[in-house]
N, C-alpha and C positions, 0 to 999 in steps of 0.2 A: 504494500500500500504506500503512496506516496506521501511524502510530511505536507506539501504542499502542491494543490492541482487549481489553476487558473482555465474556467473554460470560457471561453470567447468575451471579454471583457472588454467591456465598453463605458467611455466617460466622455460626457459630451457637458461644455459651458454655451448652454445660447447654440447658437450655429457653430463654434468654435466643438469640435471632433478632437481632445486630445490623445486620447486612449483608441485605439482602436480596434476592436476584434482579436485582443491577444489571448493567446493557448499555451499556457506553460504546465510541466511537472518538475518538480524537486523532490529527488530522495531522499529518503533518511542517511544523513553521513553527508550529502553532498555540499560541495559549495561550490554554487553559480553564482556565474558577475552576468548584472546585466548591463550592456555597454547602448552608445548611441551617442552620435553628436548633440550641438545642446537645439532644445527644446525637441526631440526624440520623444516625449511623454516620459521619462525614467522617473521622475522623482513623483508626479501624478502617479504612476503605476504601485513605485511606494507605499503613496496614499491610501491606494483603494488595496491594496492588501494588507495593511496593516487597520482600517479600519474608518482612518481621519476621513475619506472619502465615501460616499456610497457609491456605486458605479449606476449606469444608466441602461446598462443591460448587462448580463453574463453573471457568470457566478464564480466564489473561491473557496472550495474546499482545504481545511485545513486537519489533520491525519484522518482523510475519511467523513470528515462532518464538514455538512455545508457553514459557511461561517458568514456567509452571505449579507446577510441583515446585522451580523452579530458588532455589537458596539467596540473601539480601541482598544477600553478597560477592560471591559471581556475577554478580548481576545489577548490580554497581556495574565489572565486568571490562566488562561487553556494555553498557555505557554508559549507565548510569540511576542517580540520585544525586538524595539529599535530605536538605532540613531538616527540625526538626524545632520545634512548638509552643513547647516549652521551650529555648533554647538552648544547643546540644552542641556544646562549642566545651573548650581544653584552658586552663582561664583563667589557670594557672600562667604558662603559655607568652608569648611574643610573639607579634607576629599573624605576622610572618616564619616563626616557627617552626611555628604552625599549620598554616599554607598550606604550608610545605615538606613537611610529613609527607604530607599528601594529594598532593603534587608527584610527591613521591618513590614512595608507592607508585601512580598513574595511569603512571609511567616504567618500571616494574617493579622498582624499587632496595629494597623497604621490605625484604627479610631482607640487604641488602647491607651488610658490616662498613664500608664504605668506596667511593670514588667517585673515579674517575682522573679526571684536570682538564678532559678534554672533557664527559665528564657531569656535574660539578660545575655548570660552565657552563653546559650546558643548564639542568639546575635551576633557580640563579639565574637564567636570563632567563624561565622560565617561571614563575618568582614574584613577579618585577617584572613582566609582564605583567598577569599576575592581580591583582596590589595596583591598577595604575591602574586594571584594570576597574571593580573597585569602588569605588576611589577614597580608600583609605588606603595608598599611596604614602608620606604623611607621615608615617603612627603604625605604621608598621612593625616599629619598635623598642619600641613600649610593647606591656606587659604588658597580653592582654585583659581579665582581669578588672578593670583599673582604667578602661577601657573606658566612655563611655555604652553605655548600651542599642541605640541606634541602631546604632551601629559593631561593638558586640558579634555583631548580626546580619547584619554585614554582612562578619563574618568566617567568617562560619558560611558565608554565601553563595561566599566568596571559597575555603573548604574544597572545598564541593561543586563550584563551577566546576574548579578544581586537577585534578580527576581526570578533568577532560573529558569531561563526560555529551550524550551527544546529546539525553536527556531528563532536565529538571529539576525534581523534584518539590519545591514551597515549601509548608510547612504553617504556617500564620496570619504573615507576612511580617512582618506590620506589629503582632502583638499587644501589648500594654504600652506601646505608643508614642505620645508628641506626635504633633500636627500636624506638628510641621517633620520629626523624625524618619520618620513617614510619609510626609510628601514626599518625603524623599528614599531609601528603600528604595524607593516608587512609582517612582521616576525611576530606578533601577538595576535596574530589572525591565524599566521597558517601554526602557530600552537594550539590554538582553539579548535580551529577544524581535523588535525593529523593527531594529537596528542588527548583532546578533549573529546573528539569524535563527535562535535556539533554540526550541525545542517546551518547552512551562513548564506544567506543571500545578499548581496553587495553591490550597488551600485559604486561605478567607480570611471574615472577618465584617464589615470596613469595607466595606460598600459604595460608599463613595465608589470605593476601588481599586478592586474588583470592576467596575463599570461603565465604568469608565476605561481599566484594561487588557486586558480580555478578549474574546477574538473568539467564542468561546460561553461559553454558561454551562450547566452541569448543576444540579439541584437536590435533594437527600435530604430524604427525611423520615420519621424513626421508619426508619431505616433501609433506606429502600426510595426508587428511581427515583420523581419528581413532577414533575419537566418538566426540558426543553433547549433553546435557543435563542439567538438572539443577545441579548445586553442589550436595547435596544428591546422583542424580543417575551416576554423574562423579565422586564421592568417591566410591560408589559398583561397577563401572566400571572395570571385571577383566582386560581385555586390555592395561585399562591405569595404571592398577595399575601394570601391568608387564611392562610396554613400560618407562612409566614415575616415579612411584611409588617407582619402585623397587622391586616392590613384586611377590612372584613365582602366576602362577595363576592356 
């Protein structure tokens, strides 16, 4: 059964067709980037799978259940959680404290005035978990907004894992970032997916990442289905190599 099944999905604003007609599947284990020059529908498509949209036709099952109608919040209870392009992160905060909020409601505690000392303790150890996942163990106590940019996202990421998603949705991982900065959100993805053995769907525009970590790849354009394949047969892809690439075909 698939973690995630897209059947003909459609988002329309007014006359404006951004979505069009897409059919996607995602395995359990896998991780697909879905690529496409900009305004492609990528980040719409986001939307109406994670919940923030409702589509205007088609439907999206998630392991087996239609999820269709089903609200954000909901669909972050039945385990599907994401970032987002810009990063939504509480910057006031610490990164401890971040990560607990999200801790706290994946445990069920978030309208809870208070915490007896054995779930206290659960908490804290499922928030030190979560920090080495990602790997700010050390800046735990700093305020994210004084944060690099790297790390800021990697709070974000450290949010969404907190709430324990069987599926993770990454929209532009790596956007606004160095080289090293990219490497190293690239190295906390392909952990998550090889080592963690999570289902990751990830919008992204580096292709370097894109080729690197993904075991397929989908491709939008002008809002509509243009090809699927693995990296190899999405690089011989003349289509996308005219659409997206750049190249004559």
């Amino acid at each position: 059964m698939s973690m995630l099944e897209v059947k003909n999905l459609t988002k329309r604003f007014g006359s404006l067709v951004a979505v069009r007609d897409i059919s996607m599947k995602v395995e359990p284990g896998e991780l697909r980037a879905v690529i496409g020059p900009n305004g492609a529908g990528k980040t719409t498509f986001f939307n109406l799978v994670s919940g923030f949209f409702a589509p205007s036709t088609g439907s999206i099952l998630f392991d087996g259940h239609d999820i269709t109608g089903v609200s954000a919040q909901q669909r972050v209870v039945l385990g599907m959680a994401r970032t987002f392009q810009i990063t939504e992160v509480f910057p006031e905060l610490t990164v401890v404290e971040n990560v607990r909020i999200a801790t706290e409601v994946a445990a069920g505690y978030r309208l809870r005035p208070w915490l007896n000392r054995a779930e206290a303790a659960d908490v804290r150890r499922r928030i030190e978990e979560t920090l080495a996942l990602v790997g700010l163990s050390a800046k735990a106590g700093r305020v994210v907004g004084e944060l690099a940019h790297g790390d800021q996202r990697a709070a974000e990421i450290a949010m969404a894992l907190a709430l324990e998603p069987r599926l993770l949705l990454l929209d532009e991982p790596t956007a606004g970032m160095g080289d090293q900065e990219t490497y190293e959100i690239t190295q906390l993805v392909h952990r998550l997916h090889k080592d963690g053995k999570m289902t990751i769907v990830l919008i992204e525009h580096d292709m370097r990442v894109v080729f690197h970590l993904a075991d397929r790849i989908t491709v939008l354009d002008q809002g509509a289905f243009l090809a699927e394949g693995t990296p190899p047969e999405i690089a011989a892809n003349e289509a996308v190599q005219t659409a997206y690439l750049g190249k004559a075909a």
